[in-house]
C-alpha positions as CSV (number, residue, x, y, z in Angstrom):
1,X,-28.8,-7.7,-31.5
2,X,-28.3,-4.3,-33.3
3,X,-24.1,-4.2,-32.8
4,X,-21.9,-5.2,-35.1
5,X,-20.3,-8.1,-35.3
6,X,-16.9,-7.8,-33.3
7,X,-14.1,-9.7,-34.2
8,X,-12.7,-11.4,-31.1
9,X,-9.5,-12.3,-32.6
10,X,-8.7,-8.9,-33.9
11,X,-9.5,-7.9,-30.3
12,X,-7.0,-10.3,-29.2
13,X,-4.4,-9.3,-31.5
14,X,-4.4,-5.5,-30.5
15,X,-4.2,-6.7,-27.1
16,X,-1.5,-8.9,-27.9
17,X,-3.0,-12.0,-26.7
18,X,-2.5,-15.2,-28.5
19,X,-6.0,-17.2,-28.5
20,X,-6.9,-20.8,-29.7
21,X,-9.5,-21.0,-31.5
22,X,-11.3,-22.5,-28.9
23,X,-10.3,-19.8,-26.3
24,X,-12.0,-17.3,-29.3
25,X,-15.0,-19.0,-29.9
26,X,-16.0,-19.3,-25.9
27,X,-15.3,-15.6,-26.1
28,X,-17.0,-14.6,-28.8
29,X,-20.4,-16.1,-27.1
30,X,-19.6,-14.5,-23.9
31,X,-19.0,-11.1,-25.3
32,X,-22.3,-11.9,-27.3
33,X,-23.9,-12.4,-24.3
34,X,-22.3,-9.3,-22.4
35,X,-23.4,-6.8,-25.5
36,X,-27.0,-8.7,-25.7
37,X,-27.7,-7.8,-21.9
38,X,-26.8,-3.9,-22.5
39,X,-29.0,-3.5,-25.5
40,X,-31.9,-5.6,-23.0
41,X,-30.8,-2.0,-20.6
42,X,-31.2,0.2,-23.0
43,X,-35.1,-0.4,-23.4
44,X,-35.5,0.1,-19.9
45,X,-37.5,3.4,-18.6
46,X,-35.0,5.6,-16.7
47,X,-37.5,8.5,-16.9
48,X,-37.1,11.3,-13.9
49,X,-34.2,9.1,-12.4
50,X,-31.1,11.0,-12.0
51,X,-27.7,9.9,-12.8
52,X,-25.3,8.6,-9.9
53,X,-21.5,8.0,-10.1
54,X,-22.4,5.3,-7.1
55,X,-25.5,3.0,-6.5
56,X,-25.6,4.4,-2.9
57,X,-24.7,8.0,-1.4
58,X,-21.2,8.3,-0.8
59,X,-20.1,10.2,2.5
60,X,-16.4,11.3,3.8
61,X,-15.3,8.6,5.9
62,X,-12.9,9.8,8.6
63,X,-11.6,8.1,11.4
64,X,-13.5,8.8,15.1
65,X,-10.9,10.6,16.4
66,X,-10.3,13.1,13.7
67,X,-12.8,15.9,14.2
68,X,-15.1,16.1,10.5
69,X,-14.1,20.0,10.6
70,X,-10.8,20.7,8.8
71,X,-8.2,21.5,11.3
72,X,-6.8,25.0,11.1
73,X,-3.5,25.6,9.4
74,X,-1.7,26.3,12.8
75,X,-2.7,23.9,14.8
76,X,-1.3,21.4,11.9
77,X,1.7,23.3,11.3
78,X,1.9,23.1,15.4
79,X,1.7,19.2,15.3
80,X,4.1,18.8,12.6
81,X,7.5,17.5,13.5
82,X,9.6,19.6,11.2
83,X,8.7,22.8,9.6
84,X,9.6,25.8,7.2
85,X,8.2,28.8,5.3
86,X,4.3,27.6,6.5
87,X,4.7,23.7,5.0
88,X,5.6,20.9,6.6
89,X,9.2,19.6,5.7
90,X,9.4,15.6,5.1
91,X,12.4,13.4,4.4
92,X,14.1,13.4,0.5
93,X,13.8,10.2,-0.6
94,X,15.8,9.4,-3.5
95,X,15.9,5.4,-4.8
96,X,18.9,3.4,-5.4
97,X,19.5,3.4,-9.1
């Protein structure tokens, strides 16, 4: 592996977790393990692939009786139970201190 060693009990301490040193040890060959399988990634070929934020497309999900066209600003402004000055007015809520 071409990391660096890392220290899981340094790790632990600026997370401020206390480990035994059992706890550290299974750690240690699981992060081992984690970092050895990233390096294997690294040699693969990812030539003419693009990069994705998301291993499938992502659409807009809306519900099937909201049209996928934006509603016009009236017609909102028309359904909304309480309005001023073009914006729809909610309830202040203010929590109990």
């Amino acid at each position: 592996m071409a990391t660096e060693h890392i220290d899981v009990r340094y790790v632990a301490g600026l997370a401020r977790l206390e480990l035994s040193d059992e706890e550290c040890s299974v750690f240690q060959r699981q992060l081992e393990a984690i970092l050895g399988h990233v390096e294997s990634l690294t040699q693969l070929d990812v030539e003419g692939i693009e990069p994705t934020s998301y291993p499938a497309p992502v659409y807009d999900v809306m519900r099937e009786d909201i049209p996928s066209a934006s509603l016009p600003r009236e017609a909102v402004l028309a359904n909304a139970p309480d309005q001023a000055q073009d914006q729809i007015r909610v309830p202040k809520v203010i929590a109990d201190a």
